[in-house]
N, C-alpha and C positions, 0 to 999 in steps of 0.2 A: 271436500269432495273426494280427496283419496280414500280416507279412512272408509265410506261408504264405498268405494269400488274395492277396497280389501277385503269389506266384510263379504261383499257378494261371491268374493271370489272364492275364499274359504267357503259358504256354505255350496259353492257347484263342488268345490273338493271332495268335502266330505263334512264328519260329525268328528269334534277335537276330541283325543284320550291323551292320557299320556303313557308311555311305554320307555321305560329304561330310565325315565329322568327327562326325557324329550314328547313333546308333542306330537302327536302324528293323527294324521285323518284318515277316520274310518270310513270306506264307500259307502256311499248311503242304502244299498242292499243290503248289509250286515248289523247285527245286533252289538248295540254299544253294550247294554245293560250285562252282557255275557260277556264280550271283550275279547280279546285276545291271550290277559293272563290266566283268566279263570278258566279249568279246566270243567269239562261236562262231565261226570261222571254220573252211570245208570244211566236211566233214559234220556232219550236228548231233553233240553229244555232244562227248567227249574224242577229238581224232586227230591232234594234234601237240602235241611239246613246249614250245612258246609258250605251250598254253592251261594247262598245268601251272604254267610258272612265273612266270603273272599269275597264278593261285587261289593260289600259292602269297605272293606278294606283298599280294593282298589278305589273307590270311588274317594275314601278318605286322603288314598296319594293325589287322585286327581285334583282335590278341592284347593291343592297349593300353589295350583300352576292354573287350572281352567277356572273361568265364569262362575262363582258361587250358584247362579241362576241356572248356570248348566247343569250343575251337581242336583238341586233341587229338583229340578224335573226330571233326571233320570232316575231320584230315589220317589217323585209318585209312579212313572213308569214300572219301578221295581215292585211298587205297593201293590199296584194294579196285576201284575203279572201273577203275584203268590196272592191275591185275593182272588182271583181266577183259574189257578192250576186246580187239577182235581189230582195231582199227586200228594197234594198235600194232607194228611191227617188235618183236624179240627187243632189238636193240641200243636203240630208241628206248625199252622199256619197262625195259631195263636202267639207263639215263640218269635218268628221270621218278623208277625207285623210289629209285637214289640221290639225287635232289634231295628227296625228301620225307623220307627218312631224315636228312639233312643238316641239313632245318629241323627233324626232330623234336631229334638233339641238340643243336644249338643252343638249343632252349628247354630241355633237359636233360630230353628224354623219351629210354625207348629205340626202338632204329629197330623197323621191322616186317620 
């Protein structure tokens, strides 16, 4: 019964990252998939390939410390996001999905 009053309590907290080597929760108004370390550059939101393959490198620090399960759904969340943006060129948005497919089998999920 603890362990279920812990989990509840973390998710009123927030959404786990990790920042600096430590864990910390993100309010649940704010965007995990963007973070804290990744910087936005150009328009707000996703609109270059850069900013994919820092979420995607944070996401790699996260996968040591958080939930594998939590890693996976925030790289469909990520799929969804650049299969959606219209900043995206065809060819840029081709590059991004393979980069996220890439890290999904690496961790031995399948791609999207």
């Amino acid at each position: 019964m603890v362990l279920a009053r812990r989990r509840v309590f973390h998710r009123r907290k927030g959404r786990p990252t990790v920042e600096g080597g430590r864990i910390v929760y993100i309010p649940p108004r704010e965007h995990v998939y963007l973070g804290r370390d990744v910087k936005d550059v150009g328009k707000k939101g996703l609109d270059r390939l850069s900013e994919v393959r820092e979420i995607l490198r944070e996401l790699e620090k996260d996968a040591k410390i958080i939930s594998p399960r939590i890693i996976q759904a925030r790289t469909h969340i990520l799929w969804l996001a650049v299969k959606r943006d219209s900043d995206f060129t065809e060819e840029q948005r081709r590059k991004a999905i393979k980069m996220i497919n890439d890290f999904r089998k690496k961790h031995g999920w399948k791609p999207l």
